[in-house]
C-alpha positions in Angstrom: 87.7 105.8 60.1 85.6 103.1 62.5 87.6 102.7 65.6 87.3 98.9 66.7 84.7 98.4 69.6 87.5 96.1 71.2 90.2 98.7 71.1 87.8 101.0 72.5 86.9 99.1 75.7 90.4 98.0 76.6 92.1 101.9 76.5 88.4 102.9 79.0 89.7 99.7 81.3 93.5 101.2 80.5 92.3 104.3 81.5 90.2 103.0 83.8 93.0 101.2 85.8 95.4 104.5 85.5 92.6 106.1 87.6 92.8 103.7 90.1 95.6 104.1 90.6 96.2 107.5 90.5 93.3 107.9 93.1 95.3 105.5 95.5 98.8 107.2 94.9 97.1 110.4 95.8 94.8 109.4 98.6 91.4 110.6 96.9 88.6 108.9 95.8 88.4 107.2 92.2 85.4 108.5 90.9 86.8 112.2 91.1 90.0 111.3 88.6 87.5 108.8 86.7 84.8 111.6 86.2 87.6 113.8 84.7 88.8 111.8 82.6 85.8 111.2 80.9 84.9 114.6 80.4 88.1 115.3 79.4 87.6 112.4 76.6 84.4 113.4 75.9 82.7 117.1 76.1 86.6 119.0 76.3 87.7 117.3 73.3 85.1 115.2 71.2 87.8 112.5 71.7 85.0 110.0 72.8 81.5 109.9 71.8 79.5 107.0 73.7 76.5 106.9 72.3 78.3 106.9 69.0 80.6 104.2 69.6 78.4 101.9 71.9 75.3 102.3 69.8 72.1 100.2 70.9 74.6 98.7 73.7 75.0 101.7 75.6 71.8 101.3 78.2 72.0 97.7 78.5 75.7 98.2 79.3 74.7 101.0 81.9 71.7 99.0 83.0 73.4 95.7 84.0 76.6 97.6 85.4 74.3 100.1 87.8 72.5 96.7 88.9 75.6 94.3 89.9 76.8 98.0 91.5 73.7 98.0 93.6 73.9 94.8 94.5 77.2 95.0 96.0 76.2 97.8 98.1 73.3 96.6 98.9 75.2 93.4 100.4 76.8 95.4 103.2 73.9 96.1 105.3 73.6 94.6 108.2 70.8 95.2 110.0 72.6 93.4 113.5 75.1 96.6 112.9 72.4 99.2 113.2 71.3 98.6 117.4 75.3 99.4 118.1 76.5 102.6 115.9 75.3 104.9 118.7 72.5 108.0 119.1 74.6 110.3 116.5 74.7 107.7 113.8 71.2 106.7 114.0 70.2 110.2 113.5 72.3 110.7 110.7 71.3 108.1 108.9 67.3 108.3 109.9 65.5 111.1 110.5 68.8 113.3 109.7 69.0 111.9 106.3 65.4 112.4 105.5 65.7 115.9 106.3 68.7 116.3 103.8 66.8 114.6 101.3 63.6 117.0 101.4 66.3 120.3 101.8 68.4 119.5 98.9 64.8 118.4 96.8 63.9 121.9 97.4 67.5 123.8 96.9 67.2 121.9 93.5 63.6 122.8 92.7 64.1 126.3 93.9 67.6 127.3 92.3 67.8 124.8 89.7 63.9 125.0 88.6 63.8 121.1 88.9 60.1 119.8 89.1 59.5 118.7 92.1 59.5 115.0 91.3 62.7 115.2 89.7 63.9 117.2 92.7 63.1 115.0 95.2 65.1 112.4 92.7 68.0 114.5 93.1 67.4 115.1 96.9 67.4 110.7 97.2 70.8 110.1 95.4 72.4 113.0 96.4 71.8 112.6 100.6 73.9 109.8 100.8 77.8 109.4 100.7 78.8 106.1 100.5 82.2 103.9 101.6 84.2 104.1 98.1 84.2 107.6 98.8 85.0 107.9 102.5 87.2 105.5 103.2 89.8 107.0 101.2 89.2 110.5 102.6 89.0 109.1 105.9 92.8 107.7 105.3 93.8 111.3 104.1 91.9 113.5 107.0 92.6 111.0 110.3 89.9 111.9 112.5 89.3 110.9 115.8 88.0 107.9 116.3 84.1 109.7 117.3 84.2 111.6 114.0 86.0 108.4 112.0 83.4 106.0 113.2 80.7 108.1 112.8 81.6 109.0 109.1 82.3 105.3 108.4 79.0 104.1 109.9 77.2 106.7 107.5 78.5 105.9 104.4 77.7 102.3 105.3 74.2 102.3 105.9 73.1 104.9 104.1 75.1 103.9 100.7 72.0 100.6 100.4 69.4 102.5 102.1 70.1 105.9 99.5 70.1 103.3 97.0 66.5 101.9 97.7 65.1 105.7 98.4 66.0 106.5 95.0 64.7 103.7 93.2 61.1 103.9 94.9 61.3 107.4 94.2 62.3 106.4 90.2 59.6 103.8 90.2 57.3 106.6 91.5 57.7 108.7 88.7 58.1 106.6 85.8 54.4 105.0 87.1 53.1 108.1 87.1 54.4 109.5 83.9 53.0 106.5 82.3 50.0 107.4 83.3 49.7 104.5 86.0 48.0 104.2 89.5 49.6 103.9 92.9 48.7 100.5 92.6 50.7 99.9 89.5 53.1 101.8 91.3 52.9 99.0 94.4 52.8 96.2 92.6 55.9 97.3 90.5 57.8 97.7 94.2 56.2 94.4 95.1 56.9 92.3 92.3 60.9 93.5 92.6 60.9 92.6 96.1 59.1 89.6 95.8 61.7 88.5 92.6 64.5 89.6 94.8 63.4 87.7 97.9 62.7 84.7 96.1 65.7 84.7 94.2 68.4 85.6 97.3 65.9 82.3 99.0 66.9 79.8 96.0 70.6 81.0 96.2 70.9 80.8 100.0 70.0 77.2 99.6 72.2 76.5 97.1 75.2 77.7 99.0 73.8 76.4 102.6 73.4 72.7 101.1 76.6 73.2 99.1 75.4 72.4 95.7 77.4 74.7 94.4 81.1 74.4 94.5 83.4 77.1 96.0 84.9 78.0 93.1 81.3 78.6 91.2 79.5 80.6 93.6 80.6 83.7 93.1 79.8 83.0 89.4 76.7 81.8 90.3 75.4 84.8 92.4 76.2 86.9 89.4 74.3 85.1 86.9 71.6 85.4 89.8 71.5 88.9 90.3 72.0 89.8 86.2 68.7 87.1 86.0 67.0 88.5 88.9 67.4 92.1 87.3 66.3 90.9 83.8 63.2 88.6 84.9 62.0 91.2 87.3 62.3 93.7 84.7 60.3 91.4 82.0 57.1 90.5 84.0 57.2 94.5 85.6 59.2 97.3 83.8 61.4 98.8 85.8 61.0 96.7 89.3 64.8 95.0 88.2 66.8 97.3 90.2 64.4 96.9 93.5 64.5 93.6 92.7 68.5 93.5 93.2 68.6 96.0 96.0 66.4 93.7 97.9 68.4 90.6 97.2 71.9 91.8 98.2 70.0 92.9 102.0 68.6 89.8 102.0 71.9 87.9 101.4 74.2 90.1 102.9 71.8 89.5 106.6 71.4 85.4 105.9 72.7 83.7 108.7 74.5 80.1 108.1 75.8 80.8 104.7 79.6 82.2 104.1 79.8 85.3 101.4 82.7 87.0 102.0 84.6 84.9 99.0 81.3 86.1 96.8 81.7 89.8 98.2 85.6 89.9 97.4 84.4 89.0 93.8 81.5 92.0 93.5 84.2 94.0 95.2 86.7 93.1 92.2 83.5 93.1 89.8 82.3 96.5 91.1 85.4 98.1 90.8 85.9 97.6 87.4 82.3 98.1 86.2 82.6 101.7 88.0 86.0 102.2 86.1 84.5 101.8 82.8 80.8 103.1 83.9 82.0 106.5 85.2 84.4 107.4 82.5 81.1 106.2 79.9 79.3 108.6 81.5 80.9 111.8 82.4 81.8 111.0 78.6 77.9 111.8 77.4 77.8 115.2 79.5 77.0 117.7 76.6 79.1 121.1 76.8 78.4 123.9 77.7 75.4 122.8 79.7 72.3 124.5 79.6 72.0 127.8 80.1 72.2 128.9 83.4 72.9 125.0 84.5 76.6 125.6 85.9 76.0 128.5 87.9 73.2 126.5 89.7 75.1 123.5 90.0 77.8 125.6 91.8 74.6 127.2 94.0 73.0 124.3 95.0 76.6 123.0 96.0 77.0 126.0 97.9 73.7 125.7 99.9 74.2 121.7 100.1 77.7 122.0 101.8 77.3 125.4 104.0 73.5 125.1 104.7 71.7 121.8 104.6 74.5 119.9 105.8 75.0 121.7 109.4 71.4 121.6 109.9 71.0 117.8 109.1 74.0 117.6 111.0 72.9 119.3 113.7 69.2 117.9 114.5 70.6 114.0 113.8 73.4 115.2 116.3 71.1 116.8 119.2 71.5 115.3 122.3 74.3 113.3 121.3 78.1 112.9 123.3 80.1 114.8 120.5 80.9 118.1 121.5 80.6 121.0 118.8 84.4 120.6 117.3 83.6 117.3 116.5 80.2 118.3 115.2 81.7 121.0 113.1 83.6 118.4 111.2 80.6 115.9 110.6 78.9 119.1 109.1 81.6 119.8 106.3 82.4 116.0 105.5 80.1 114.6 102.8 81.6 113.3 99.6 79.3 111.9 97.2 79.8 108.9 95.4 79.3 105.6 93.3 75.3 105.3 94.4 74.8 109.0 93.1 76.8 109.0 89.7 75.8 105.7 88.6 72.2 105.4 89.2 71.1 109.2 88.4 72.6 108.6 85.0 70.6 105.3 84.4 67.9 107.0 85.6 68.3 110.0 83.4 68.3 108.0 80.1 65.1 106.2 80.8 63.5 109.6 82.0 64.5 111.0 79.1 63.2 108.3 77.2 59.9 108.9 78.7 60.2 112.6 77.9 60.3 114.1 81.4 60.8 117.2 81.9 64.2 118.2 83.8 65.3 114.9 83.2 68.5 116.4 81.5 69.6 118.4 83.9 69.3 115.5 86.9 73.0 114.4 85.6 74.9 117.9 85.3 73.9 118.9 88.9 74.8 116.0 90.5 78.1 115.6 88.8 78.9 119.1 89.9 78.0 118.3 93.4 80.5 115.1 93.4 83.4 116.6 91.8 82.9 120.1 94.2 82.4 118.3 97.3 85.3 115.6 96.9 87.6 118.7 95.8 87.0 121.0 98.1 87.0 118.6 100.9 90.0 116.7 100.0 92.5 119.2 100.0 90.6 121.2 103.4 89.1 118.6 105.5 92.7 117.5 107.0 93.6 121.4 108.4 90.1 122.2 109.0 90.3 119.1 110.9 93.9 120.5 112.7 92.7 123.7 113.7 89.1 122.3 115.2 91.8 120.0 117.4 90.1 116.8 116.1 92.6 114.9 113.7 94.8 112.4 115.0 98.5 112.3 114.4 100.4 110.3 112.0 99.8 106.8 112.6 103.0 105.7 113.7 101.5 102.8 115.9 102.2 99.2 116.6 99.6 96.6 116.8 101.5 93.4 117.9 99.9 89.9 117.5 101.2 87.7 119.9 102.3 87.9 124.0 104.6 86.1 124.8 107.8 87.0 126.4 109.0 88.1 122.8 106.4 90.1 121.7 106.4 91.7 125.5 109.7 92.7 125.2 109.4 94.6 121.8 106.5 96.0 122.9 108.1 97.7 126.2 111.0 98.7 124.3 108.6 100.8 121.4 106.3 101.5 124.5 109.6 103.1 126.6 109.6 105.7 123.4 106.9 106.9 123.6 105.4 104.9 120.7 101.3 103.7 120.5 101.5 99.8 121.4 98.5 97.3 121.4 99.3 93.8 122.4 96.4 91.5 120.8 96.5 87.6 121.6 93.8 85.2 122.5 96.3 83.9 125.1 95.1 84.9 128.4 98.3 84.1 130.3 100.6 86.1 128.6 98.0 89.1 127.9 97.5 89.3 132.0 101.1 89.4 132.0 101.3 92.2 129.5 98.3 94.3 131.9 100.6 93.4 134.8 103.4 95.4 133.1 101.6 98.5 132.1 101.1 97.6 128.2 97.9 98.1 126.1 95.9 94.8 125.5 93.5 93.2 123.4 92.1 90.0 124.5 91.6 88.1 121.3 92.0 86.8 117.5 92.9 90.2 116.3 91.5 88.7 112.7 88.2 88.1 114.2 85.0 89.8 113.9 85.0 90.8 117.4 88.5 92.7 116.9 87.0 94.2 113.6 84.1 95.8 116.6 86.2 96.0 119.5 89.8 96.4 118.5 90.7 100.5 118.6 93.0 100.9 115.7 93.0 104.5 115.7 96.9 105.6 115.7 97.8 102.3 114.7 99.9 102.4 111.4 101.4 98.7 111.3 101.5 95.1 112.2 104.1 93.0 114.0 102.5 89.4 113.9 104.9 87.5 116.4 102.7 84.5 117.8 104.2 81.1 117.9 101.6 80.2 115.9 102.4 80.4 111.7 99.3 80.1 110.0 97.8 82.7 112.5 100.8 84.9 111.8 100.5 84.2 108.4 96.4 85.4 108.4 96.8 88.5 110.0 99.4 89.7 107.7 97.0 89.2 105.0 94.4 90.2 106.8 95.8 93.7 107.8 97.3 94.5 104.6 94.3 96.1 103.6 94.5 98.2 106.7 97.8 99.2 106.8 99.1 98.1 103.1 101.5 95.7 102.5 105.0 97.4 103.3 103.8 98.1 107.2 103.0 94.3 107.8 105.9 91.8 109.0 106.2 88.9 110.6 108.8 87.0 113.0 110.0 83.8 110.9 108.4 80.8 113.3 110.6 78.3 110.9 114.3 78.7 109.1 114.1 79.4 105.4 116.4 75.9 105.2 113.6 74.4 107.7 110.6 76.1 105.3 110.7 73.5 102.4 108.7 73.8 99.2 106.2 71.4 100.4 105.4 73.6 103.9 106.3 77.0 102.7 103.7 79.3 102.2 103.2 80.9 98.4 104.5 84.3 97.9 101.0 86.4 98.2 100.9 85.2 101.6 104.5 85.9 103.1 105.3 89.1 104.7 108.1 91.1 105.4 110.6 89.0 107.8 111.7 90.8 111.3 114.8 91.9 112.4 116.7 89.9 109.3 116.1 86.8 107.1 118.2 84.6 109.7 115.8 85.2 113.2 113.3 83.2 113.9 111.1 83.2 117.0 112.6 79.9 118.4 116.6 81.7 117.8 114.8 85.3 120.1 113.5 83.1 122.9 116.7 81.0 123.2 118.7 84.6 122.9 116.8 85.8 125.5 117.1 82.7 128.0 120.8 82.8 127.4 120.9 86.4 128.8 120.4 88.8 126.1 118.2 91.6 126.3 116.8 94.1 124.8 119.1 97.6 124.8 117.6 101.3 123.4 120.9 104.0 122.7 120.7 107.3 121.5 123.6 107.7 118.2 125.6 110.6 118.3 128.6 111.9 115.8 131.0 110.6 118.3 129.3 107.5 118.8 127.6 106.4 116.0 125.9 102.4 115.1 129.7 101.1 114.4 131.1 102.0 117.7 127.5 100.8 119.1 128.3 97.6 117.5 132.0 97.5 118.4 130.9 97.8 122.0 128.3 95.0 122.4 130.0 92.6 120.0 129.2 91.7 115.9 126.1 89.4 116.9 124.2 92.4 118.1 121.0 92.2 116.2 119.4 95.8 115.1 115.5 95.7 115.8 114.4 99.2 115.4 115.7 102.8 114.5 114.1 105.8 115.7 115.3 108.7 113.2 115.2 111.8 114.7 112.0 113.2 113.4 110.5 110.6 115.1 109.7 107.6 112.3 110.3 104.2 113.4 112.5 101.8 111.2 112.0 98.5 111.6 114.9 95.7 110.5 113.7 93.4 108.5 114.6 91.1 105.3 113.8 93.5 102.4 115.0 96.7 104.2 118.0 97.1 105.5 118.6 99.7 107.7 121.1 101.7 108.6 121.4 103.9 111.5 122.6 107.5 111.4 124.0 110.1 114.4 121.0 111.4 116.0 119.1 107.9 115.5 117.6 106.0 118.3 118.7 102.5 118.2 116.8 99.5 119.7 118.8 96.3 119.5 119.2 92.9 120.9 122.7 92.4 122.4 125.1 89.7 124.1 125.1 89.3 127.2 129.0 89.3 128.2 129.9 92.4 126.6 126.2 94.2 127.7 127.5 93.1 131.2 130.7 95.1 130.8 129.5 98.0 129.5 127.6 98.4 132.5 129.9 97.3 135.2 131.9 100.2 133.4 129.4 102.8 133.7 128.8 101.4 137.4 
């Protein structure tokens, strides 16, 4: 019986999606439940044939997908980002990375029996790791901030730059196959790059001059790469995917034109096209592979992670101000990802299309590699990391926006146990005040691009956004839900709900969680405060538990915090409602008359 093309695509994006979010639940990258999956649909059960069901559209569909993914990448380069990321980094991701290119070229030519040309394919997409992989491995193995940054600054640059290695490397082979010169093989590179150029100029000026309304650009820059991919491709086979590489550096380095709306939208794109893509692909894996194909999949991985790795590791590192424990780490974290699964199978079907030899097997060792590295480095990353002494603790931190005598106050009381505080305002009088009083402080926007440089989050787990100013308050909730997620951001109420009408009230994606209760508002803390109340911390016991606490400072005491005995901070606010236990740590705002009796009493 024909299965419906439509019911097929929406159980991939079903399934798709259930990766997703699967991957987050668990902390691990996507594209190791995604690859699964599809394997599991396709070679373990014959449930899923793609070249059966998609037919004629299956390379189209793979082509255009690996070229909007590309793209995105490619847009996060910046080239301003390179002179700061320090002597390790630019090792690792120069001379360090060219070294693990030509080592895993010749672990794949020498265990595999790759030819060369399809080796050094292998050895392009396979150097690089890339941020769809790290980032959520970095949330999972908290490094220090050294190793974090360093990681993070890899998988940024050399996600775009793997990219374009690759695709020269493709372009070199596919010339030469055909029989073609090195000049063919030039003016296929230069005829992308020119296309790319040209096209990222026409589109800059576009959005500069605003001819193109906000709520079309980011529709317009797709039909712009998906035309700059195809016309590229029709006046030069092949050249379409330099041609999109070069456009999404060229965009993403444009000064005087705002993309971040556009990236959002190849963020969203990208992370549905890899959904579908990767479970399309693993899918097409034939099994068993070839003869002799797993056990030198598992081979080269063997020599990629314990060999080449250290020594790449180790030269880009030389000289460097990380100390061997920190090293050791950098040497045993690299995750492949998106760039190496999507592009070697596009690259496969038009090399086998050509008739290359080894083409076939370019697919089944580089899947192996991603699904052993992320699985073996996921579950012992985080206690190699422990017994090296280079993983941070839980990040039960506070980063506080705002500095007046409010925010001052909370942030001495958390400070006073023992708890990670950062103060971050771009109001210098009340952050000199904070320095004066022994507190951690960023001087400020903490939204801005200079905290996203600057601002050390490391330990930092959530958000209190206190300012007196709404909007602002408002904007870094949003802004550090992707940081923190959305149940560690909360906000102090500037206005009443009753004062919050329907014309002035923000709409619900934009509200966070509301401190210490739905009644507080900044105004009601400040005018507490001035009328003599203050800030009390009590340790709960059996005999005097949050009742008798209450009972002795009077009903209007207002819980702010509880500090359960293993040491996890509760904050008080709207949606949670908290209730203190013996052996908690209470920190509470109380009246002043009956605070004053208490303490004339223990006087």
């Amino acid at each position: 019986m024909a299965i419906d093309l439509g019911v097929v695509l929406t159980v991939l994006l079903v399934v798709g999606f259930f990766a997703q979010w699967l991957a987050w639940r668990m902390r691990l990258p996507a594209i190791l439940f995604l690859l699964l999956i599809g394997i599991a649909l396709g070679p373990a059960t014959g449930l899923f044939d793609p070249d059966k069901m998609l037919g004629s559209f299956l390379f189209p569909v793979v082509s255009l997908a690996v070229a909007l993914i590309l793209f995105e990448g490619s847009m996060t380069l910046r080239f301003s980002e390179l002179r700061g990321i320090g002597h390790a980094v630019r090792g690792m991701v120069s001379y360090g990375a060219v070294l693990a290119l030509l080592m895993l070229a010749a672990a794949a030519h020498w265990i595999a029996g790759l030819p060369w040309s399809i080796a050094l394919l292998f050895g392009a997409l396979t150097c690089v790791t890339g941020p769809t992989v790290i980032t959520p491995m970095l949330r999972t193995l908290r490094p220090n901030v050294r190793i974090a940054s360093a990681l993070r600054w890899e998988g940024i640059v050399l996600d775009p730059l793997g990219a374009l290695f690759a695709v020269l490397v493709f372009e070199a082979i596919v010339t030469h196959q055909q029989g073609h010169s090195l000049a063919v093989f030039g003016a296929t590179v230069g005829i992308g790059a020119g296309i790319g150029l040209g096209v990222a100029a026409a589109l800059a000026f576009l959005l500069y001059r605003q001819l193109i309304p906000e709520y079309l650009q980011a529709y317009g820059t797709l039909i712009a790469v998906l035309g700059a991919f195809t016309l590229s491709n029709q006046l030069t086979h092949e050249s379409g995917l330099v041609a999109v590489t070069i456009m999404g550096i060229t965009l993403g380095n444009l000064r005087g034109i705002h993309i971040d709306h556009i990236m959002d939208f190849k963020e969203h794109l990208s992370t549905l096209l890899v959904s579908l893509l990767f479970v399309v692909l693993a899918a097409r894996l034939h099994w068993p592979l070839p003869p002799g194909m797993l056990m030198a999949g598992i081979l080269v991985f063997v020599v990629a992670q314990f060999v080449i790795r250290p020594v790449s590791i180790g030269v880009a590192t030389f000289g460097s101000l990380l100390n061997w424990r920190e090293r050791a780490l950098l040497s045993y974290v690299s995750p492949r990802g998106v760039v190496a699964a999507s592009v070697s199978s596009l690259f496969a079907l038009r090399l086998g299309d050509l008739g290359v030899r080894g083409a076939d097997a370019l697919v089944p060792l580089v899947f192996i590699l991603i699904i052993a590295t992320v699985v073996l480095q996921s579950a012992t990353a985080r206690p190699l990391a422990r017994w090296l002494e280079v993983a941070d603790p839980d990040p039960d931190g506070v980063l506080i926006f705002g500095s007046d005598e409010v925010a001052r106050g909370i942030a001495q009381a958390l400070a006073d146990q023992k708890f990670q505080v950062v103060l971050a305002d771009d109001d210098w009088e009340g952050i000199s005040k904070a320095r004066m009083a022994g507190l951690t402080t960023f001087f400020g926007n903490p939204t801005s691009q200079h905290a996203a440089l600057n601002l050390d989050l490391t330990g930092i787990g959530r958000l209190l956004a206190m300012s007196n100013r709404r909007e602002l308050n408002s904007l870094a909730c949003l802004h550090y839900r992707q940081e923190f997620g959305r149940e560690q951001v909360y906000r102090l109420r500037v206005l009443a709900p009753e004062d919050a009408n329907n014309r002035s009230a923000f709409a619900g994606n934009l509200r966070a969680k509301a401190l210490f209760g739905a009644d507080m508002t900044r105004t009601r803390f400040v005018e507490l405060l001035e009328g003599g109340w203050r800030i009390k911390t009590n340790a709960l016991t059996e005999a005097f538990g949050w009742p008798d606490f209450v009972a002795q400072h009077g009903a209007d005491t207002v819980l702010l915090f509880g500090l359960e005995p293993n040491g996890k901070l509760r904050v008080n606010s709207n949606r949670e409602k908290t209730e203190p236990r013996p052996g908690w740590t209470v920190i509470a705002l109380v009246p002043p008359q009956q605070g004053a009796r208490v303490d004339a009493a223990a006087a």
